[in-house]
C-alpha positions as CSV (number, residue, x, y, z in Angstrom):
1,X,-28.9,28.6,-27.0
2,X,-27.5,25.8,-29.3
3,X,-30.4,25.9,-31.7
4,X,-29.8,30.0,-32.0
5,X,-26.3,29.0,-32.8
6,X,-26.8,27.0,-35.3
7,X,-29.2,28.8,-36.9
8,X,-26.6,31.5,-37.2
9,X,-25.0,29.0,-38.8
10,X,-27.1,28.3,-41.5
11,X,-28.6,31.8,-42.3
12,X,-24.8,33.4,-42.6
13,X,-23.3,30.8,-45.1
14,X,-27.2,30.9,-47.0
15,X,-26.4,35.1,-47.2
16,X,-22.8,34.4,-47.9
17,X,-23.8,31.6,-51.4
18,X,-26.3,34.7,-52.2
19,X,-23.3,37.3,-53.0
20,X,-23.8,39.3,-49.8
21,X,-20.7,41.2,-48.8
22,X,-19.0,38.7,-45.7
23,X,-18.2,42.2,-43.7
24,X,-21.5,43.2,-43.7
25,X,-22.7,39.1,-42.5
26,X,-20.2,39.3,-39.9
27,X,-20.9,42.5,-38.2
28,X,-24.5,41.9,-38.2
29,X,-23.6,38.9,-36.4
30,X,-20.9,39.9,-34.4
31,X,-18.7,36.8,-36.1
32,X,-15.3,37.2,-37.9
33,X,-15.0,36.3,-41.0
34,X,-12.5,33.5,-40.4
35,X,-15.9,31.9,-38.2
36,X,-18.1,32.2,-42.0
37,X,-15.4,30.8,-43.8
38,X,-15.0,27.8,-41.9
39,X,-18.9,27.3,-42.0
40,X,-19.0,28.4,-45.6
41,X,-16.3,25.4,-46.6
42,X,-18.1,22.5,-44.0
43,X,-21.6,23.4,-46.1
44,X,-23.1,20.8,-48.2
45,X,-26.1,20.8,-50.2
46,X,-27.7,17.4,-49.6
47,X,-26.6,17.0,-46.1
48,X,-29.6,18.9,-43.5
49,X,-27.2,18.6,-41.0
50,X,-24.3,20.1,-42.2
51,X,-23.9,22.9,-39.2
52,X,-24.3,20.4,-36.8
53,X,-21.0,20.5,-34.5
54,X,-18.6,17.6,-35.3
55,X,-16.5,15.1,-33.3
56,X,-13.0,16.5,-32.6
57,X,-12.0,12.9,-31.7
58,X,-8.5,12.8,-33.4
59,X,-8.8,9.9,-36.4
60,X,-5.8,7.5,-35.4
61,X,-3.9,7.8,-31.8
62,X,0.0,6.7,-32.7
63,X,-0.3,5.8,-28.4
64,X,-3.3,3.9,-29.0
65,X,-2.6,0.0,-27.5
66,X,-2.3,-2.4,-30.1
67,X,-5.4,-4.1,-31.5
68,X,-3.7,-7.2,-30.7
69,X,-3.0,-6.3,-27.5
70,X,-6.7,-5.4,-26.5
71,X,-8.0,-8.5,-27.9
72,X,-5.7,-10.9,-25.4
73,X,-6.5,-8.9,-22.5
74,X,-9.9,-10.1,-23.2
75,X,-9.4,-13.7,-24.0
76,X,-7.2,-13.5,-20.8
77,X,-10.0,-11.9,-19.0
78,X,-12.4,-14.1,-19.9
79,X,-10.4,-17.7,-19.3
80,X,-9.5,-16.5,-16.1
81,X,-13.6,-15.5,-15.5
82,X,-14.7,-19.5,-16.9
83,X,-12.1,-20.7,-14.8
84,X,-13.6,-19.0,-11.7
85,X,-10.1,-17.3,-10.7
86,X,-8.9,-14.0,-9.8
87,X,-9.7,-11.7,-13.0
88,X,-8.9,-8.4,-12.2
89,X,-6.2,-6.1,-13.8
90,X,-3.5,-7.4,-11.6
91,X,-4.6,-11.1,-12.0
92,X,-4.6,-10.3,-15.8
93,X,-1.3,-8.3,-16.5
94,X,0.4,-11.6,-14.1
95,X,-1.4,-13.9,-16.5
96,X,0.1,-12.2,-19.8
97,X,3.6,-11.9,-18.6
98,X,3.3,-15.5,-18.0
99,X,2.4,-16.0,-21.3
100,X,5.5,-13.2,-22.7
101,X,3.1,-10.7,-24.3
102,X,5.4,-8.1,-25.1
103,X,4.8,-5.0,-24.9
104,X,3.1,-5.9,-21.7
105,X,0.7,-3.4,-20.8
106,X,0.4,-1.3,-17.6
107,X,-2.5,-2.1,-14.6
108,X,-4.1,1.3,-15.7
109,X,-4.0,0.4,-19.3
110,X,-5.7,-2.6,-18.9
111,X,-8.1,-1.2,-16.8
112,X,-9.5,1.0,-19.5
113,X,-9.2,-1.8,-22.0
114,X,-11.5,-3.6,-19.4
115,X,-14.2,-0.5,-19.4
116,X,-14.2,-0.3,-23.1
117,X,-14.9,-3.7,-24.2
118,X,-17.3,-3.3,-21.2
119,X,-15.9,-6.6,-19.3
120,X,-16.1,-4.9,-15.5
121,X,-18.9,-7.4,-14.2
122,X,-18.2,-9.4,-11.2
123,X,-19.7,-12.5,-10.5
124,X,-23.3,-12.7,-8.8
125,X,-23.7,-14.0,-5.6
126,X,-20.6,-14.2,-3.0
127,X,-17.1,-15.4,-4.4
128,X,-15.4,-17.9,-3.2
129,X,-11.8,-17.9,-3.5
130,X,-10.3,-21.1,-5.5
131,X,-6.6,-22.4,-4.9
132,X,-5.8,-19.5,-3.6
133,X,-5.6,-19.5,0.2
134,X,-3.3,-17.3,2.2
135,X,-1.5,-18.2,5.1
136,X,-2.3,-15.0,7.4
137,X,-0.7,-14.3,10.2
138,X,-2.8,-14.4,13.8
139,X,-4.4,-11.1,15.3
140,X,-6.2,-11.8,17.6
141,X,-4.2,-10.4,21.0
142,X,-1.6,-7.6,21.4
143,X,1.8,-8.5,19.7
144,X,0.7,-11.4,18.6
145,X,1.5,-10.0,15.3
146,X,3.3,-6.5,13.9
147,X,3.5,-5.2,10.7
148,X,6.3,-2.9,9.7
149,X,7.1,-0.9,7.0
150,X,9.3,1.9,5.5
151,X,7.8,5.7,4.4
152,X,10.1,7.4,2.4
153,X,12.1,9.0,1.7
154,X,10.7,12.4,3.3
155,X,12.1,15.5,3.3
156,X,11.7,18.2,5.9
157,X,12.1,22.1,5.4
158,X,16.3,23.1,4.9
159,X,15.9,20.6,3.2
160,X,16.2,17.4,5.6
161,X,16.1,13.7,4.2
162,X,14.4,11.5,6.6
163,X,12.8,7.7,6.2
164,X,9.7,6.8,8.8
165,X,9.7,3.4,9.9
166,X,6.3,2.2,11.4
167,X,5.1,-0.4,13.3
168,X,1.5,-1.5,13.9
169,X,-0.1,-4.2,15.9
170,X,-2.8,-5.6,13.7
171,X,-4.8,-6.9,16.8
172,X,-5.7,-3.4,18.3
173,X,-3.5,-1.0,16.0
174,X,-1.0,0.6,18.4
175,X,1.7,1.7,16.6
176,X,5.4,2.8,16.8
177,X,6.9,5.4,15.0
178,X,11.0,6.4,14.5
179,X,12.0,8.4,11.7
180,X,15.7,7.3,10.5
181,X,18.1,9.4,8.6
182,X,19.0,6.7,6.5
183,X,18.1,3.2,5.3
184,X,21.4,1.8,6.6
185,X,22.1,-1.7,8.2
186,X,22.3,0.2,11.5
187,X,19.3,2.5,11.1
188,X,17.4,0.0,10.8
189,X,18.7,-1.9,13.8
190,X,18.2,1.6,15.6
191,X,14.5,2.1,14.9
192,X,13.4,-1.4,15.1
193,X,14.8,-1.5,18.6
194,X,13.6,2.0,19.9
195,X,9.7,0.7,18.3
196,X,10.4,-2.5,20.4
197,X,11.4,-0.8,23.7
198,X,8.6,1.5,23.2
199,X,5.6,-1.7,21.8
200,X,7.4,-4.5,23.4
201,X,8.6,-7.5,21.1
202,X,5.9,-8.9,18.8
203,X,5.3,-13.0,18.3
204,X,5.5,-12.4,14.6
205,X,7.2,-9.1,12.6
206,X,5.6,-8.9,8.3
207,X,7.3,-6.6,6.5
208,X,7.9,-6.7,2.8
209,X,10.5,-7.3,0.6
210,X,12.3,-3.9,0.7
211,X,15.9,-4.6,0.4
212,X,16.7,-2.7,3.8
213,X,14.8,-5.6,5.7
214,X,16.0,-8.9,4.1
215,X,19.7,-7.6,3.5
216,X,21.7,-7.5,-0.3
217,X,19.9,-9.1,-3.3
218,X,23.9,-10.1,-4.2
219,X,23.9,-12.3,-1.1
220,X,20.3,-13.8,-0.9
221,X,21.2,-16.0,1.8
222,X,23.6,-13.4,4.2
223,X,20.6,-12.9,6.1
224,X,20.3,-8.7,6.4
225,X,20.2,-6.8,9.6
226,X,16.9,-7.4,10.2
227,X,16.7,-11.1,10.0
228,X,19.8,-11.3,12.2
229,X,17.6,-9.3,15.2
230,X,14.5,-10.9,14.9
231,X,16.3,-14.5,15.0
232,X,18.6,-13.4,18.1
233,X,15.2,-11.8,19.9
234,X,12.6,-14.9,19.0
235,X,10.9,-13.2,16.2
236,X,9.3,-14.8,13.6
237,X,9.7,-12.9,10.6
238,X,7.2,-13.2,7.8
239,X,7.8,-11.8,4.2
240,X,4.9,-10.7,2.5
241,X,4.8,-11.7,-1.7
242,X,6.5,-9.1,-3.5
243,X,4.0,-6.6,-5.2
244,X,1.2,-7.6,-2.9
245,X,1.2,-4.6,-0.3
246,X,-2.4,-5.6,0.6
247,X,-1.3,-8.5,2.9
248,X,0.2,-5.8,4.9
249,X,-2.7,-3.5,4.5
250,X,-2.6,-2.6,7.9
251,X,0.3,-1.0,8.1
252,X,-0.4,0.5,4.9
253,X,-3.8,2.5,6.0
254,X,-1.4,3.4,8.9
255,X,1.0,4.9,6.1
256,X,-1.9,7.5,4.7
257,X,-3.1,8.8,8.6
258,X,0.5,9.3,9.2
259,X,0.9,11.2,6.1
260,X,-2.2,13.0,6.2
261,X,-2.2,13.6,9.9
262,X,1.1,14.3,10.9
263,X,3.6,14.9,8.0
264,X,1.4,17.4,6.0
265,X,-0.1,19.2,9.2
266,X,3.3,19.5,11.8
267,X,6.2,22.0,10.1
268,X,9.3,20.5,11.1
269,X,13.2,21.5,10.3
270,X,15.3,19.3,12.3
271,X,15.6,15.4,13.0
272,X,15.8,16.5,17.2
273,X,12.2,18.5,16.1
274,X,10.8,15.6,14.2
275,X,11.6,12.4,16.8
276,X,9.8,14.8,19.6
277,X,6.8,15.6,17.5
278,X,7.2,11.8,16.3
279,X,6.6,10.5,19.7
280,X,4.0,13.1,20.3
281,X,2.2,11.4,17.6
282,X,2.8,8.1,18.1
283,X,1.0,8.5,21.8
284,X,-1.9,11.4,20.7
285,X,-3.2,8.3,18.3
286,X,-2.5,5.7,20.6
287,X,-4.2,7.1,23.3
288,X,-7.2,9.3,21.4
289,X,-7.7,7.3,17.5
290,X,-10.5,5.1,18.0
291,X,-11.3,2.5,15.3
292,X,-14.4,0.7,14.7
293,X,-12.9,-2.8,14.9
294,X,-12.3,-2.1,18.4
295,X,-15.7,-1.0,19.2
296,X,-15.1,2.4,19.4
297,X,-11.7,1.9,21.8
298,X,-8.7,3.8,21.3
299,X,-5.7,1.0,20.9
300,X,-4.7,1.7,24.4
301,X,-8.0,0.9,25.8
302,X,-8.0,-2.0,24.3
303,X,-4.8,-3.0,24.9
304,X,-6.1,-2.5,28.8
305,X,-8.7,-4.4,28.7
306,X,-7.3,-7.9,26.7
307,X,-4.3,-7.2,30.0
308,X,-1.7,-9.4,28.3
309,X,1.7,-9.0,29.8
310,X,4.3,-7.5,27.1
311,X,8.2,-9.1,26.8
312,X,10.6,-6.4,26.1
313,X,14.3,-6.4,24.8
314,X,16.9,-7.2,27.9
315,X,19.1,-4.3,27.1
316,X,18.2,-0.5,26.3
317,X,20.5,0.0,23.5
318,X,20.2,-1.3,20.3
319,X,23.0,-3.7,18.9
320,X,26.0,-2.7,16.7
321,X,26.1,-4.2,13.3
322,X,26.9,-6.8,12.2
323,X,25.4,-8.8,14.5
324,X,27.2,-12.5,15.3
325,X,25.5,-14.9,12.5
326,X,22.3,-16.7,14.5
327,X,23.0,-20.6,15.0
328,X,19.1,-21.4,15.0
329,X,16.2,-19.4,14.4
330,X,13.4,-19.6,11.3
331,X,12.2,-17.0,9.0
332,X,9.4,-17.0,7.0
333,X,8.6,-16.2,3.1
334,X,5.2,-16.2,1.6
335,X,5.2,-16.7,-2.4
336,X,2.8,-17.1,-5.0
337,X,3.6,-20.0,-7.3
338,X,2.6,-18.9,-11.1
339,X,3.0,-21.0,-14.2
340,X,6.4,-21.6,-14.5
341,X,6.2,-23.5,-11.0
342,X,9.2,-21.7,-10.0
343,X,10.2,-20.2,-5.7
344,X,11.8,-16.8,-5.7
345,X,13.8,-16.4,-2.6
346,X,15.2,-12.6,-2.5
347,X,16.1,-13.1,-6.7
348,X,17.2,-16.6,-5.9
349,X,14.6,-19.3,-7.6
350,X,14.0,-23.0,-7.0
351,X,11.9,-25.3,-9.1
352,X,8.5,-25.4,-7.0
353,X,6.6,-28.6,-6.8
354,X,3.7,-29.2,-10.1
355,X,0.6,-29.3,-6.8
356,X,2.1,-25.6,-5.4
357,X,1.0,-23.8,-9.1
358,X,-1.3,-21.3,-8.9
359,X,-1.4,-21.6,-4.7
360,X,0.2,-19.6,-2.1
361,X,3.2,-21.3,-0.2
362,X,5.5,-20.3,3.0
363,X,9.3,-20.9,2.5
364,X,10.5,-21.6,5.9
365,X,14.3,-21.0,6.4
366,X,15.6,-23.2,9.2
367,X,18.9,-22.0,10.5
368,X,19.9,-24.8,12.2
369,X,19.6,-27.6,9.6
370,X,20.8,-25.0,7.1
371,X,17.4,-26.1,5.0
372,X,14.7,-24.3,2.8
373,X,11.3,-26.2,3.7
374,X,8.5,-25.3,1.6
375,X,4.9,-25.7,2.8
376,X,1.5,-25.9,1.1
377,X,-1.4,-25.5,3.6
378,X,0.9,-26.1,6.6
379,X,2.2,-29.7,5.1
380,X,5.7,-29.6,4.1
381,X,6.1,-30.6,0.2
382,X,9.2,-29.8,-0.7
383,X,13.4,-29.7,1.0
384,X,16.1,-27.8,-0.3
385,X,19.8,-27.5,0.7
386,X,20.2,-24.2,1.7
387,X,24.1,-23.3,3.1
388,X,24.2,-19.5,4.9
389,X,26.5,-17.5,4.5
């Protein structure tokens, strides 16, 4: 078909340079004349190939990233490759606003930058992490440890603004679902207690650094709703590093089978509709998902047979805010230490020790000495004064 084309091609514009009417080409060829005029101007004598079709590849992109910009995302790419570190997109676009590379370009934009200058290899044989271990959490029995997150905002039909908050026990992945009208102080209380009376309270609660869970970024050290419950109830809440959902990828899977499973299959038009079919959900995966890290068990089946005896809260209702300051109590923050060596706490920052660069370090608040202990590896490097309000 392609050589008949251009073939047309060639013998139309060779009738056209002979003085043979262009009506009489066209409707012998069932072409418009615009179609032989383009051909007619594109011909050129010396060139055998003048018919051939042509790039339509514009020949400058004003969006294009800068030249200059492409050639550090390499030299980035490749120190961080030599150096045996993390090299991906993330890794890099970290690396270069380290550095203040302005305009710093997006994780997608490097990506491609990545494909064309054809630096996508990975390193043969396994890869061993360097300097970079993370202090996980254990999972290894029921509410030993939850992760938590927010969904949201949602809307159901009318329209009706909702936020889900869910719960999941990263040991055998029984979850707790609540859907909240709002993200306020005592929606959040509200939910967090119903998933509790429902799950029983967890050993250790990760969440992330939404500003509904830690409190105000004004008041850093005010210690938000949730802080305030989990150190009342014996929780030990863990902060995940901001922009690294991953370490809560539990929950997160969770986020996409509630999405896909419940909120785009179950039509629902009122919050008394949606907590029903909410708890409805909650048990049907419960009681009938089955996951492969459990063998094939649904959560509740293996929850039966570890037979660990749950705590739950004392009281059925959930407290008012705001709750009495705690007198004693720790909670947890998990940071990555870049370049600059500096310990972001909620937007407040302390100068971090030269050994923490480059490592992963937990920022323990004590309540009752009113400190900020950092640790490295489980061994306390650092102190810092740290007044509540």
């Amino acid at each position: 078909m392609k050589k008949k084309i251009l073939r047309q091609r060639a013998t139309a514009v060779q009738r056209y340079l002979a003085g043979e009417d262009p009506q009489d080409i066209c409707a012998s060829l069932g072409k418009t004349t615009r179609w032989l005029y383009k051909w007619a101007a594109r011909h050129i004598p010396d060139d055998p190939a003048w018919f051939e079709d042509q790039s339509r590849r514009p020949f400058a992109s004003p969006f294009r990233t800068p030249a200059e910009i492409e050639q550090i995302v390499e030299l980035v790419r490749l120190s961080l490759y030599n150096k045996d570190l993390f090299c991906g997109d993330q890794a890099i676009q970290w690396e270069m606003a380290d550095m203040g590379v302005q305009p710093l370009p997006s994780l997608s934009t490097i990506s491609r930058i990545l494909r064309r200058r054809e630096l996508t290899h990975r390193r043969t044989g396994r890869y061993t992490p360097k300097g970079k271990k993370y202090p996980s959490l254990p999972a290894l029995a029921p509410n030993q440890t939850h992760q938590l997150d927010l969904v949201g905002p949602c809307y159901l039909t009318g329209p009706i603004r909702f936020y889900g908050l869910n719960a999941i026990d990263a040991a055998i992945n029984r979850c707790g679902i609540e859907p909240m009208p709002s993200k306020a102080a005592q929606s959040i209380l509200d939910a967090v207690f119903a998933v509790w009376l429902r799950m029983g309270l967890p050993e250790n609660l990760q969440v992330d650094n939404e500003i509904a869970f830690f409190g105000s970024p004004a008041y850093p050290r005010g210690m938000g709703p949730l802080i305030r419950l989990c150190l009342h109830y014996g929780v030990q809440l863990w902060f995940i590093p901001p922009s690294e959902p991953w370490w809560n990828g539990v929950v997160e899977k969770f986020n996409d089978h509630y999405q896909q499973k419940f909120l785009d299959k179950i039509m629902m038009s009122s919050m008394p509709q949606l907590r029903q079919e909410s708890l409805a959900f909650e048990h049907r995966h419960n009681s009938s998902y089955r996951y492969s890290k459990l063998k094939g068990k649904t959560p509740l089946k293996a929850f039966a047979t570890m037979e660990k005896k749950l705590v739950f809260p004392s009281k059925s209702n959930a407290p008012k805010h705001p709750l009495d300051k705690p007198e004693e109590g720790f909670y947890h923050l998990v940071r990555f230490i870049r370049s600059e060596c500096r310990l972001d706490i909620f937007g407040e920052r302390f100068p971090a020790p030269p050994e923490t660069q480059y490592e992963y370090v937990v920022a323990t608040v004590d309540v009752k000495e009113q400190k900020l202990k950092l640790f490295r590896d489980t061994v306390q490097v650092e102190e810092y004064n740290y007044q509540l309000r």
